[in-house]
MIZA-227345 format. One record per residue (C-alpha): residue number from 1; residue in one letter; x, y, z. Coordinates in Angstrom, 1 decimal, m for minus. Example, Ala and Ser with C-alpha at 12.3 -4.5 7.8 and 13.67 -1.06 7.14 Angstrom:
2
{site 1, a, {12.3, m4.5, 7.8}}
{site 2, s, {13.7, m1.1, 7.1}}
//
This chain:
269
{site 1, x, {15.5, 6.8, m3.9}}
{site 2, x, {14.7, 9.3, m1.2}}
{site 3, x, {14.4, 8.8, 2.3}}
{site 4, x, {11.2, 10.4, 3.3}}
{site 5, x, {10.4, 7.1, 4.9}}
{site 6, x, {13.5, 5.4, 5.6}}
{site 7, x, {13.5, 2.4, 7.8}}
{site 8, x, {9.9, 2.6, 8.2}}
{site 9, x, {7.2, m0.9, 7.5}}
{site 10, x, {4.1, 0.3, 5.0}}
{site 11, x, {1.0, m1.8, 5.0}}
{site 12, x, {m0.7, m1.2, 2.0}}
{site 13, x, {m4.2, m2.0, 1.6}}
{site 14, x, {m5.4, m2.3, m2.3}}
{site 15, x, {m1.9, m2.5, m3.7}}
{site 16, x, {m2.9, m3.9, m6.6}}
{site 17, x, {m4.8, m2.9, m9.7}}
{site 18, x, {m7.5, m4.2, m11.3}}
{site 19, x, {m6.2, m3.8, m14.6}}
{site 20, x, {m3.1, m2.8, m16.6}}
{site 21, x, {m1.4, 0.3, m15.9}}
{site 22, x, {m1.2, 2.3, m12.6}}
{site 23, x, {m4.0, 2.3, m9.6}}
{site 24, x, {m3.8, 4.2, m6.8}}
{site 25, x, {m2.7, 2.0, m4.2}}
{site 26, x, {m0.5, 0.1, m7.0}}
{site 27, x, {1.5, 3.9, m7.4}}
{site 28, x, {1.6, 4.2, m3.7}}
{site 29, x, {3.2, 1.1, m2.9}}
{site 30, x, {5.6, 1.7, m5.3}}
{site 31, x, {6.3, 5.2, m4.1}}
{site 32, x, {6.5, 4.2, m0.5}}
{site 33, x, {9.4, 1.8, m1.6}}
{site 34, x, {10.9, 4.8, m4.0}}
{site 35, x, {10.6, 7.1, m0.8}}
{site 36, x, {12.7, 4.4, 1.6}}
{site 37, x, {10.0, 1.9, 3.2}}
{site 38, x, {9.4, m1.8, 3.5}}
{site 39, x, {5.8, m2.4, 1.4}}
{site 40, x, {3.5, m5.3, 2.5}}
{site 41, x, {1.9, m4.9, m0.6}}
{site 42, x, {m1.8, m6.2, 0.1}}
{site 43, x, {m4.7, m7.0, m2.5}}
{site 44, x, {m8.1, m9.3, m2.1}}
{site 45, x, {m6.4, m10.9, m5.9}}
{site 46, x, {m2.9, m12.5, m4.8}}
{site 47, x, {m1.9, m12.0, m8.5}}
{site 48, x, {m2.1, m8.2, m8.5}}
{site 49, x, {m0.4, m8.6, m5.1}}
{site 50, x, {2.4, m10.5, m6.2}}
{site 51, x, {3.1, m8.6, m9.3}}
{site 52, x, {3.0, m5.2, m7.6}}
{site 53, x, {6.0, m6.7, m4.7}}
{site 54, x, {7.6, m7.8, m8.0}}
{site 55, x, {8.0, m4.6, m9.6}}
{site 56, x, {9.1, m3.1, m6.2}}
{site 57, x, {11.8, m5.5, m5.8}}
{site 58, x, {13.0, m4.8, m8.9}}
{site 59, x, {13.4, m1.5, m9.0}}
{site 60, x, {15.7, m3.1, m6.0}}
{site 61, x, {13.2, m2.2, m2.5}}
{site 62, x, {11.8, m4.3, m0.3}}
{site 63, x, {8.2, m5.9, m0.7}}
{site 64, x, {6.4, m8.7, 0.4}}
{site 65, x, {3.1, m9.6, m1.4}}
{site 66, x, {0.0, m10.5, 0.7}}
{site 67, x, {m3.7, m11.8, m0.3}}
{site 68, x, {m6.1, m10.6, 2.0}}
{site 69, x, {m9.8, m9.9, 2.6}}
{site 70, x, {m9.9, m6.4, 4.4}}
{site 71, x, {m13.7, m6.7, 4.5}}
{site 72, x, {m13.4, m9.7, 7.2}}
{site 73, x, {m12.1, m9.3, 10.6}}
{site 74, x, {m10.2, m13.2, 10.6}}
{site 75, x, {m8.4, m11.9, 7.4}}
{site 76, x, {m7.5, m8.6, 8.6}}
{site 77, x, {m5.8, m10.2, 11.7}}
{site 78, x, {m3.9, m12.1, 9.8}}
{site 79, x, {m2.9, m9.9, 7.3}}
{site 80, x, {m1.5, m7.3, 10.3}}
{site 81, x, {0.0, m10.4, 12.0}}
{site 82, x, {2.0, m11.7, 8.7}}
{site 83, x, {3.5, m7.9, 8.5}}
{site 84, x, {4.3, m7.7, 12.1}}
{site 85, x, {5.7, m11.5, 11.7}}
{site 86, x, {7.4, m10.3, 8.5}}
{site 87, x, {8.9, m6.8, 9.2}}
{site 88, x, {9.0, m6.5, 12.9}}
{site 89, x, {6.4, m3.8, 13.4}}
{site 90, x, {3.7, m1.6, 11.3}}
{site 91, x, {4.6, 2.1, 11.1}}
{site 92, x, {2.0, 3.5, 7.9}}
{site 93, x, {m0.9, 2.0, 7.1}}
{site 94, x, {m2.8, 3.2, 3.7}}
{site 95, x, {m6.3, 2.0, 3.3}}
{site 96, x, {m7.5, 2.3, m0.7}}
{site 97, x, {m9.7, m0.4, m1.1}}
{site 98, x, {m13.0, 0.7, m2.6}}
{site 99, x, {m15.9, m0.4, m5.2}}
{site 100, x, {m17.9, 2.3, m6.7}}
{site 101, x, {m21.6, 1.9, m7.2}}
{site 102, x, {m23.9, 4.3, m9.4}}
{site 103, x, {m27.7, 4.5, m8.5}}
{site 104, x, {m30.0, 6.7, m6.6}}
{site 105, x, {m31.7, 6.1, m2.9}}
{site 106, x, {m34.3, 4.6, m5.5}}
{site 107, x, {m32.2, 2.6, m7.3}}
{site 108, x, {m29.9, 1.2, m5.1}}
{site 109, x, {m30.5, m2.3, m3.5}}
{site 110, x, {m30.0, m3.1, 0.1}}
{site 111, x, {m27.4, m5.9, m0.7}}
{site 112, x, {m26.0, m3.5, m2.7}}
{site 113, x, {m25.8, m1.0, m0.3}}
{site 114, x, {m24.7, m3.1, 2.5}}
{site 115, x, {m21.8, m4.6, 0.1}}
{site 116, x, {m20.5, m0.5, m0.6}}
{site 117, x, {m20.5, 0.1, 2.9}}
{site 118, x, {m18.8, m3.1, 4.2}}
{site 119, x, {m16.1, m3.0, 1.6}}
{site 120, x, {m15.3, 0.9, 1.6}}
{site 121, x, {m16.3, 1.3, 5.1}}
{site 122, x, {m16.2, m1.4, 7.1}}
{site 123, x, {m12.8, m2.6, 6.1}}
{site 124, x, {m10.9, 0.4, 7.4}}
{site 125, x, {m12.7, 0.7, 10.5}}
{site 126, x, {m11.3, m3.2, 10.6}}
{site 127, x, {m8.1, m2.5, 9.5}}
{site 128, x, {m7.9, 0.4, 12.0}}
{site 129, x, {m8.9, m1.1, 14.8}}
{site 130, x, {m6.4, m4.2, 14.3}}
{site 131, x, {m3.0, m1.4, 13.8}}
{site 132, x, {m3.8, 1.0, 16.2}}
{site 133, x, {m2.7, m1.2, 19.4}}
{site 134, x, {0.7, m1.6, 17.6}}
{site 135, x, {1.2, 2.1, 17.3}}
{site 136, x, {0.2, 2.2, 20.7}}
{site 137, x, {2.8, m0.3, 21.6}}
{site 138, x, {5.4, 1.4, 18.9}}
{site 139, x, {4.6, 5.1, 20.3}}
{site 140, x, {3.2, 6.2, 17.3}}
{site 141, x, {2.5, 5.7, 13.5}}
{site 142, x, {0.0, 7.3, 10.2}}
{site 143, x, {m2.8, 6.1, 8.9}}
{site 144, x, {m3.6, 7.9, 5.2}}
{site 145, x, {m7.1, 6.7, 3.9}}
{site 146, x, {m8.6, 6.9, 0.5}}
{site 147, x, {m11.7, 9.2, 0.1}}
{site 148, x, {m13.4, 10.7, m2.6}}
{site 149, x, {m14.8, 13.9, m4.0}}
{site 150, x, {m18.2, 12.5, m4.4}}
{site 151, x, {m18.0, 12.6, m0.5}}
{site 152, x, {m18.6, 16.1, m0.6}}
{site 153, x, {m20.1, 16.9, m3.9}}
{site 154, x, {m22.5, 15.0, m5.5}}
{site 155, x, {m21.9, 15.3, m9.6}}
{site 156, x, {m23.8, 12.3, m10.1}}
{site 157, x, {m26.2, 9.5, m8.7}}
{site 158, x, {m24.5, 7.9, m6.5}}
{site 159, x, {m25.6, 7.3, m3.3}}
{site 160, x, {m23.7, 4.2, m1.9}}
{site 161, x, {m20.3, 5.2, m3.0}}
{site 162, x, {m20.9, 8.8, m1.8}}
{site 163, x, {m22.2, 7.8, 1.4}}
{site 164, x, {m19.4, 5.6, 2.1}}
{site 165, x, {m16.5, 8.2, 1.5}}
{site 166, x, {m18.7, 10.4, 3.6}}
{site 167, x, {m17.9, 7.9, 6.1}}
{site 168, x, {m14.6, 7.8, 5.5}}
{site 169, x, {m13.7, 11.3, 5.9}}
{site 170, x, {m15.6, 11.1, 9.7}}
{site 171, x, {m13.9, 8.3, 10.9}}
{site 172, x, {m10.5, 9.5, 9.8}}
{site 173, x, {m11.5, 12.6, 11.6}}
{site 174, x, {m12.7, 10.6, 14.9}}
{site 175, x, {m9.3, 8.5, 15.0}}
{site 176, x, {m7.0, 11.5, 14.6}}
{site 177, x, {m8.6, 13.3, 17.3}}
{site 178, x, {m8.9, 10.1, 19.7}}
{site 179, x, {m5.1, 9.5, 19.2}}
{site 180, x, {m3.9, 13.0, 18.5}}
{site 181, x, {m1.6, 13.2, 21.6}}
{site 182, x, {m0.1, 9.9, 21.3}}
{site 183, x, {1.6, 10.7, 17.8}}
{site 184, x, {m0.5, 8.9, 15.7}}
{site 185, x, {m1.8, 10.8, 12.7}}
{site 186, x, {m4.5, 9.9, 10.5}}
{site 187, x, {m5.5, 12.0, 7.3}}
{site 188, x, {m7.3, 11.2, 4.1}}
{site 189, x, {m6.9, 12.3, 0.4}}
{site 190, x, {m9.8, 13.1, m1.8}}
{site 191, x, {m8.8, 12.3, m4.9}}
{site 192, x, {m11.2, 13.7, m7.9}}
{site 193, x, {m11.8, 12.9, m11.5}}
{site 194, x, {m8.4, 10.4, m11.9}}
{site 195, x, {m7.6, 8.3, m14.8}}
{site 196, x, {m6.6, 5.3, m13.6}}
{site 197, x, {m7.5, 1.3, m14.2}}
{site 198, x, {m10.5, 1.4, m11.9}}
{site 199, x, {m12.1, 4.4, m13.5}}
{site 200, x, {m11.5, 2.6, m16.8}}
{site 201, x, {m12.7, m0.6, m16.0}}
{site 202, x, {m16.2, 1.1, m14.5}}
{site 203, x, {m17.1, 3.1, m17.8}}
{site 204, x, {m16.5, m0.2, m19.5}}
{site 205, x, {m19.1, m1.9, m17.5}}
{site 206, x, {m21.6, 1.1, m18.1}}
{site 207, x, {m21.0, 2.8, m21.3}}
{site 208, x, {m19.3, m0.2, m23.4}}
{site 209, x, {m15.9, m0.1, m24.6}}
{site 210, x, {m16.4, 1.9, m27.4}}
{site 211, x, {m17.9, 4.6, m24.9}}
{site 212, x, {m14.6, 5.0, m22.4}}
{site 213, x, {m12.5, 7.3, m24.6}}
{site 214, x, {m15.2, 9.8, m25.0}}
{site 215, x, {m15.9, 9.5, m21.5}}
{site 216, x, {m12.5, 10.2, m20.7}}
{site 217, x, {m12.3, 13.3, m22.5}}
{site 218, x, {m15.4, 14.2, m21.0}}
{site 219, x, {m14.4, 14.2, m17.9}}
{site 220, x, {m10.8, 15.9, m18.9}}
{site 221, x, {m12.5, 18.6, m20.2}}
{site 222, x, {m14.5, 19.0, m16.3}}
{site 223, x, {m11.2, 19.4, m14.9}}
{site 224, x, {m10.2, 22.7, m14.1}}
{site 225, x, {m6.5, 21.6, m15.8}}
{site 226, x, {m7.9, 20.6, m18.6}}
{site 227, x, {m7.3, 16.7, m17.6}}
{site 228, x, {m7.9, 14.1, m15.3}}
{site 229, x, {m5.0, 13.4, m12.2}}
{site 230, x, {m3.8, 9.9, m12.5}}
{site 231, x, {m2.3, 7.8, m9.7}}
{site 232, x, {0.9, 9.0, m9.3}}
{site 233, x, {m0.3, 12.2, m7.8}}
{site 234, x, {m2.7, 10.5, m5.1}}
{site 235, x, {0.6, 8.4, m4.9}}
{site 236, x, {2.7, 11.8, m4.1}}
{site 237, x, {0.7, 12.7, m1.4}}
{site 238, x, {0.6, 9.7, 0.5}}
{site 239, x, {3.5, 9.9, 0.7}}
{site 240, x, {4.1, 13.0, 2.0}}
{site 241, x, {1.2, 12.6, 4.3}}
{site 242, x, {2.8, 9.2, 6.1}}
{site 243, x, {6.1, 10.7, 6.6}}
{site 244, x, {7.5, 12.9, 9.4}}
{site 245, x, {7.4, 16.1, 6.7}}
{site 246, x, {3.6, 15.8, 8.0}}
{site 247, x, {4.1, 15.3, 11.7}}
{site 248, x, {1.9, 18.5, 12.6}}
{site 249, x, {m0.8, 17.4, 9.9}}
{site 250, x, {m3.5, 15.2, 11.7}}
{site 251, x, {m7.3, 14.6, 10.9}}
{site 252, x, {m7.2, 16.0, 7.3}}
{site 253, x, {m8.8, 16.0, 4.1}}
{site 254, x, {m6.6, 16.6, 1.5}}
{site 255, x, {m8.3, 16.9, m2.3}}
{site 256, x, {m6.4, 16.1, m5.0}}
{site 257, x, {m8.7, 17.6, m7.1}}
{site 258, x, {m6.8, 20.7, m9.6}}
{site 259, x, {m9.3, 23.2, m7.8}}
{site 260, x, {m12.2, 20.9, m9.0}}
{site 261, x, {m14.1, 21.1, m5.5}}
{site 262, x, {m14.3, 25.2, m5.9}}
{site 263, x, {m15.6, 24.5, m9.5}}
{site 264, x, {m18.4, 22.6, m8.1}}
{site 265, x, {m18.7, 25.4, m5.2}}
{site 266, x, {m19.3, 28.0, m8.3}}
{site 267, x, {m21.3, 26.3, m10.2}}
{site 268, x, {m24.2, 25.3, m7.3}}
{site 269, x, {m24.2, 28.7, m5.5}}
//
């Protein structure tokens, strides 16, 4: 155990995973605890909740499970409410809830639009809004959100998805400069091509099980490493961006890519 984060109270938005193995938010919950925090571990499915807290506290940390609804304001209240009511205050909130969503402007559907944005969008802008008067109160805190690559660079038909990280990235830009001299920080990471139950469970539902190993080493071989990240290293810096190492680190966007955004950059000029 370190103590990059001792004594402080980590809400964690999307701590669970959708299917075996390690998700993003999953890994970051766990490496919060690892790294000396308190994890409200937070998930729309009170299963995954439950059985990421579980595996915290027994590796011997402190979690509390939660089931929650980050897309809807009542829930959201709650859910900061039961943390504050749980652990006394809120000093790092992570936002990783997202859905993805392939399709063109042509393609996509309003309703499925308007779900994209209200679920990668919407509920941090919620989740935000309901922390920030506690940091306020506190005299400071971080917020890390989850982004994406396809934000910036557009790899494939995606418009909803992309759009919506696009978002992201300008209001994690928007909150860290609002609150910049009341030390609050908020930064994002841009994760790239990661290998992780999400990414799995997505080229099930589009290329058939048989299709999602030779998808993965597809997209292995487009990595500049020769392989895909994996939660653990979106994990890794999250952590470092919520803790005091990053007190002079505010409003950015950091890409865990392996160099993958400069591939892209070489390849369109």
């Amino acid at each position: 155990m370190s103590s990059r984060l001792r004594d402080k109270v980590a809400l964690v938005c999307g701590a669970g995973a959708i299917g075996p193995g390690w998700g993003n938010g999953k890994a970051t919950a766990a490496a919060f605890a690892r790294a000396g925090a308190k994890v409200f571990a937070v998930d729309l499915n009170p299963e995954a909740a439950a059985e990421t807290a579980a595996i915290i506290r027994g590796e011997g940390f402190e979690a509390m499970a939660h089931a929650a609804d980050v897309a809807d304001e009542a829930s959201v209240a709650a859910m900061v409410a039961a943390c504050r009511a749980a652990y006394g205050r809120v000093d790092i909130l992570h936002n990783n809830v997202g859905i993805a969503s392939l399709g063109g402007p042509i393609e996509t559907t309003l309703a499925q639009w308007e779900r994209v944005m209200r679920v990668n969008v919407t509920s941090m802008f919620l989740t935000c809004q309901a922390v920030l008067p506690l940091f306020l109160e506190q005299g400071g805190g971080a917020i890390v959100n989850v982004s994406s690559l396809s934000a910036v660079k557009a790899a494939r038909p995606e418009l909803a998805y992309a759009t919506s990280k696009g978002a992201v990235n300008a209001l994690t830009i928007n909150i860290a400069m609002e609150f910049a001299g009341r030390n609050i920080r908020c930064n994002a990471l841009v994760p790239g091509l990661m290998n992780t139950p999400m990414v799995a469970d997505a080229m099930k539902e589009h290329y058939g099980s048989g299709g999602v190993e030779a998808m993965i080493a597809a997209r292995d071989a487009l990595s500049p490493t020769g392989r895909m990240g994996e939660a653990w290293d979106v994990a890794n810096a999250a952590v470092f961006l919520a803790s005091d190492e990053a007190r002079y680190i505010n409003g950015m966007l950091l890409h865990i890519d392996g160099g993958l955004q400069h591939l892209f950059t070489a390849g369109n000029g």
